[in-house]
C-alpha positions in Angstrom: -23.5 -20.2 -34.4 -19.7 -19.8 -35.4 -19.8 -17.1 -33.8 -21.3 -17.5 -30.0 -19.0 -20.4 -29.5 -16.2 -18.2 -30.1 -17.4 -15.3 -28.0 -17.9 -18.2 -25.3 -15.0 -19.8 -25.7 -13.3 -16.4 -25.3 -15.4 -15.4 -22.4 -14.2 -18.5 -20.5 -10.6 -18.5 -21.2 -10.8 -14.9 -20.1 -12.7 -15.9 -16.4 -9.9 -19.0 -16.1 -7.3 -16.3 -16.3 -8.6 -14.0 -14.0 -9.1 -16.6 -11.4 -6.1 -18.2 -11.8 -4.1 -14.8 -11.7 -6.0 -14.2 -8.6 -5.4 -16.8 -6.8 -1.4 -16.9 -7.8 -1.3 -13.7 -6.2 -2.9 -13.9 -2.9 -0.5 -17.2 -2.1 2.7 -15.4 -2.8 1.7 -12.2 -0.7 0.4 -14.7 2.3 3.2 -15.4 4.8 1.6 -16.0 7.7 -1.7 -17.4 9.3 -4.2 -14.9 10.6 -3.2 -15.8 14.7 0.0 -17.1 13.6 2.2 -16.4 17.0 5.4 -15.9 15.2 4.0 -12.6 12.9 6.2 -9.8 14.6 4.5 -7.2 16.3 4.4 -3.8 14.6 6.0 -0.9 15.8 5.3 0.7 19.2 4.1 4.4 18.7 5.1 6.7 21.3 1.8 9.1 21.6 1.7 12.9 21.6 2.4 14.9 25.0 -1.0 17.0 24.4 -4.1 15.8 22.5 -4.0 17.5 18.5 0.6 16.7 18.5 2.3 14.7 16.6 3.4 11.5 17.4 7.1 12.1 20.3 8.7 10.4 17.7 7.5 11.3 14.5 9.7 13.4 11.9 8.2 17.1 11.5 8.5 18.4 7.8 6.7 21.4 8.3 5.4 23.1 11.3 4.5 26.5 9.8 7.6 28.3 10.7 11.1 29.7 9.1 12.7 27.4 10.4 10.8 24.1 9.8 11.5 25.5 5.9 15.4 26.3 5.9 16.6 22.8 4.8 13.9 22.8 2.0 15.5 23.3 -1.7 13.5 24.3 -4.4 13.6 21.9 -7.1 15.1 23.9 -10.2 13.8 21.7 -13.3 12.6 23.1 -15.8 8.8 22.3 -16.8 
């Protein structure tokens, strides 16, 4: 009997804690309603000149050629 109590009582104190972690967190990460007019707008994308490009203003790291690799430096750590 000792027993199930305790594994109850331990059951529940582990649900309150979930919840009330749960619900602490979504109110600190909300900052603004779901049609809230002042949210800022997100970024404008410029889009590619032909259909398969990247992005007009999106930074290239590698684009298959020499050159796209000539500012690349190897990382000399030891494993």
């Amino acid at each position: 009997m000792k027993t199930t109590l305790t594994k109850m009582l331990v059951c529940l104190l582990f649900a309150a804690m979930v919840c009330g972690t749960n619900s602490y967190a979504a109110e600190g990460v909300k900052k603004y309603d779901v049609h809230d007019k002042e949210r800022e707008n997100p970024t404008v994308m410029t889009p590619p000149e032909r259909f398969g490009q990247p992005p007009v203003d999106a930074t290239v790291l590698f684009d298959g050629t020499a050159e796209s690799t000539s500012q690349w430096e190897r990382d000399r750590r030891e494993i």
